[in-house]
N, C-alpha and C positions, 0 to 999 in steps of 0.2 A: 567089202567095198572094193572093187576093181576100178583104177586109176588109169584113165588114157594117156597108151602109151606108142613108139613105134620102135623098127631095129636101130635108129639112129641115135635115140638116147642112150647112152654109154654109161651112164651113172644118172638113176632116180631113184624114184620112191619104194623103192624093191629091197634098199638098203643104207642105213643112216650112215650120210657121209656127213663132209664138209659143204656141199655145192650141186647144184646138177651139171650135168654134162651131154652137150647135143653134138653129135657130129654135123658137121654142115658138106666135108668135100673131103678128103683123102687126107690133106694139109691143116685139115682146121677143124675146131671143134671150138663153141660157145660153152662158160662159165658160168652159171648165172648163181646169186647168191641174194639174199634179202634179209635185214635185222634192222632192229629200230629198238629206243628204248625208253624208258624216263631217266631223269637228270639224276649222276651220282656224284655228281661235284657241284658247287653255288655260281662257280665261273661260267657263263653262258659259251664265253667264247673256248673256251676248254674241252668242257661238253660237247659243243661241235664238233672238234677235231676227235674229241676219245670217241666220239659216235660213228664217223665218219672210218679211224682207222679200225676198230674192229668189225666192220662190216667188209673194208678191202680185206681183210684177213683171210677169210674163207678161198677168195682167189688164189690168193700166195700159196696160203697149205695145199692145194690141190696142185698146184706145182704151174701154172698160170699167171698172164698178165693182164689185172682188169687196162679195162679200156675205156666205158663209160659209167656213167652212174645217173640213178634219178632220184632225188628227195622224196623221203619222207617225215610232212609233218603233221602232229597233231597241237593243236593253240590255244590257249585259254584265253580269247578276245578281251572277254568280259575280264579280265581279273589282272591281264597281265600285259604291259606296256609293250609294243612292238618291237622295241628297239632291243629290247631279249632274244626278240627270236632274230634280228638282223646280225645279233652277235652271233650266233649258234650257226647260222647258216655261212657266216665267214669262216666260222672256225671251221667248219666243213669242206668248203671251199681252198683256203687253204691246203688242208690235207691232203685234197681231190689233186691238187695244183703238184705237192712234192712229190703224188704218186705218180704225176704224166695223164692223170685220167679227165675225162670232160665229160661236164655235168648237160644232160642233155633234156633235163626235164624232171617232171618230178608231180607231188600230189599235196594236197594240203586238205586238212578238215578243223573243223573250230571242236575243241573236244572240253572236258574239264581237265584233263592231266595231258603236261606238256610230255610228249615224245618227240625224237629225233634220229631219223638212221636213212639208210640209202639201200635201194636196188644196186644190184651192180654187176657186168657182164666181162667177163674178161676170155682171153686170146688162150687156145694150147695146140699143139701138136696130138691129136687121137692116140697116137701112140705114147705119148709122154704124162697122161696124166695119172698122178698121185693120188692115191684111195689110202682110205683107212686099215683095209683089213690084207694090205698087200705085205706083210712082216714075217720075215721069212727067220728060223733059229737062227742065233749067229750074227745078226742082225745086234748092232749096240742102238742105245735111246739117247738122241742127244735134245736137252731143252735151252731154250733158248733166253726165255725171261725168267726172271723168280718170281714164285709164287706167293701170295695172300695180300693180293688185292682188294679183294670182297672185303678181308677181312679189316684192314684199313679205311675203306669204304663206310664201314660201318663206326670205326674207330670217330671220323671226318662226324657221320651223323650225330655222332654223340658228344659233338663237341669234344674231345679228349688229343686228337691230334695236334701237334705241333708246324708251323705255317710250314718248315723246313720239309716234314714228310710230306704234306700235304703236294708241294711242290713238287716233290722227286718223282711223289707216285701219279701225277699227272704225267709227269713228262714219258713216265715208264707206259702208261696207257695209251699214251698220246702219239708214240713211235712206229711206226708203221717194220711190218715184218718183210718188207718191199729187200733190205737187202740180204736180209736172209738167206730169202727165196731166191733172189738173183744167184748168191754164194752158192746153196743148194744142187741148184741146176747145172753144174758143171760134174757132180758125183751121180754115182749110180745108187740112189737112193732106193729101198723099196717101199716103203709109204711113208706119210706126215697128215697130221693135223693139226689144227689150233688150238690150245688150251681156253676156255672159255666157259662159260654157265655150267658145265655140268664138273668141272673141279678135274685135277691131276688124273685120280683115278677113274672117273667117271669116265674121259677121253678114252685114258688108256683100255677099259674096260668094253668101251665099241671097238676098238682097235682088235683085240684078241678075243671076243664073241665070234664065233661061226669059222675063225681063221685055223683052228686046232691047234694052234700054239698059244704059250703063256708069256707068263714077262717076269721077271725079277727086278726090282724097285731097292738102290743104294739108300735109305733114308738119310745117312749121311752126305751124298754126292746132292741131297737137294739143294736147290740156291732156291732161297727166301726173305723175301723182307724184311730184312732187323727187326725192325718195330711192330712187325704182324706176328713173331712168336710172345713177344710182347703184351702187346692186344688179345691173342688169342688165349693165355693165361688166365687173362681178367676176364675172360668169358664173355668177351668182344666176337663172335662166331655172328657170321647172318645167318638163318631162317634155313635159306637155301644150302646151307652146307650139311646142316641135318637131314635134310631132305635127299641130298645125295649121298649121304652114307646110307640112308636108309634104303634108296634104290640100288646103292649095287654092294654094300658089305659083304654080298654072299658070294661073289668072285673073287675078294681079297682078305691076305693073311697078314697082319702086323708080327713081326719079331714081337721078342718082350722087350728090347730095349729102344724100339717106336713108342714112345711117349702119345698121348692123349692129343696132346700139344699138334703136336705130328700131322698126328692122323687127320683133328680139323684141317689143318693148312693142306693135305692132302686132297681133303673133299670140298675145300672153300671153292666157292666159282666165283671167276676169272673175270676182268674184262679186258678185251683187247688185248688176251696173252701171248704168250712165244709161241713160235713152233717146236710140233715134237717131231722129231725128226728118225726114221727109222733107217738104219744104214748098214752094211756089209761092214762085220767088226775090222775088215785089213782096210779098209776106206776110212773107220769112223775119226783117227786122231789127227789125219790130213785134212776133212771139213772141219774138226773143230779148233784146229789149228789158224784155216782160214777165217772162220768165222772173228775167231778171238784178234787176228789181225784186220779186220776190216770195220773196229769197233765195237761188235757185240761180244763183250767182256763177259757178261753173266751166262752165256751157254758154257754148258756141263755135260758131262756124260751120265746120265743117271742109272742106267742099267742097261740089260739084255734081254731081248726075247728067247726063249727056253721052249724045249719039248714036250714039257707039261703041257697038260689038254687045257685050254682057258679057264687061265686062272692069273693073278698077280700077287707075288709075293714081294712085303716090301719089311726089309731086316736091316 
């Protein structure tokens, strides 16, 4: 299949990023990103906003500032009261509102199962933008959220959660990576992503494909969700986390003393995660320095990229 293309795309379908990338003029270069989903929380209005900030995410990780965005939604007429989806679309709205971004349109269909999520374009510099496979050795890994979302996600479905997590872990989904990113862009970074659907490693495992370098993974320096090692125990795992270990186990080595535990929270996906953030080790405790004074408390240094040929060892 051969995908139209020309020399001004900077970043497409030639290689799995975060976003594509169009040069427009010398100074500027368009972001474009697109995700939608079904509802993982009961809150309409919540949904909105976790819908809305992990679709700006893509922008940020690529090292960018979205600028607009356009709704998408799918509706259940027949089953489901309007005034659900008037929630959802404020809670979107808002979001849109804390990231500076304006909603300029958007798309609707009557479906049986409700979706919600956003196009979204955003602003870089041609030369400034951040790829996945830019990770040079030497380079330390700093994450930004804690991980096992999913896995809480699933906890929420099963009735098992408590209102208190239930709460935090909105509020942790619902955060937009916007200062981050700002923090970020003051270092000389050499790539970043989002942690998202395809889980810790899954990310990391685009990141060092095709790059020639590996990564080495602190099991211990992870930050995790209290209550998702918890859940993950009682064999609270979604679907999808099997699913990604089965897709890429074959790039990664657990120590023995990576617990099972571990490993799921490892491969759980994400919603609306942190950044992973790849940086020049004499830079890395100055951004995380900053980071941790600017309020994002739970970024961590979780390892280093290594001269091993791609692979991810996590001990």
């Amino acid at each position: 299949m051969v995908f139209p293309t020309n020399a001004n795309v900077l970043v497409g379908l030639d290689r799995a990023d975060d976003a594509g990338v169009y040069k427009v003029s010398d100074d500027l270069a368009l972001i474009q990103t697109v995700d939608f989903f079904t509802p993982i929380v009961d809150d309409p209005y919540a949904f909105g906003q976790i819908a809305a900030a992990n679709a700006l995410s893509d922008i940020y990780a690529m090292g960018g500032i979205p600028k607009t965005a356009m709704n998408l939604v799918a509706f259940p007429l027949k089953t489901m009261d309007i005034s659900v989806l008037r929630q959802i679309i404020q809670g979107g709205l808002d979001k849109m509102t804390e990231a500076g971004v304006v909603l300029i349109g958007g798309h609707s269909i009557e479906d049986s199962e409700l979706k919600y999520g956003l196009s979204v374009t955003g602003f870089i510099h041609p030369g400034r933008v951040l790829t996945k496979k830019s990770i040079r050795p030497g380079d330390r890994l700093i994450l930004t959220k804690p991980l096992g979302t999913g896995i809480v996600n699933t906890a929420i479905k099963g009735g098992l959660a408590s209102l208190s997590v239930i709460e935090s872990t909105i509020r942790l989904m619902a955060t937009l990576n916007r200062r981050a990113a700002e923090i970020m862009s003051d270092y000389p970074v050499s790539a970043c992503t989002d942690i998202t659907g395809f889980g810790l490693i899954g990310h990391l495992a685009e990141m060092v494909a095709g790059s020639g370098f590996g990564m080495t993974i602190h099991a211990s320096m992870l930050p995790v969700i209290p209550e998702a090692r918890e859940y993950a125990a009682m064999g609270l795992v979604p679907a999808g986390a099997y699913k990604n270990r089965e897709f890429r186990e074959n790039m990664v080595t657990f120590g023995p003393q990576v617990d099972r535990v571990l490993q799921d929270i490892s491969f759980d996906p994400q919603t609306s995660g942190g950044l992973l953030i790849s940086i020049p080790g004499a830079q890395a405790d100055a951004l995380l320095s900053n980071l941790k004074d600017n309020g994002i408390f739970h970024a961590v240094i979780i390892g280093e990229v290594t001269e091993t040929s791609e692979h991810i060892t996590m001990r």
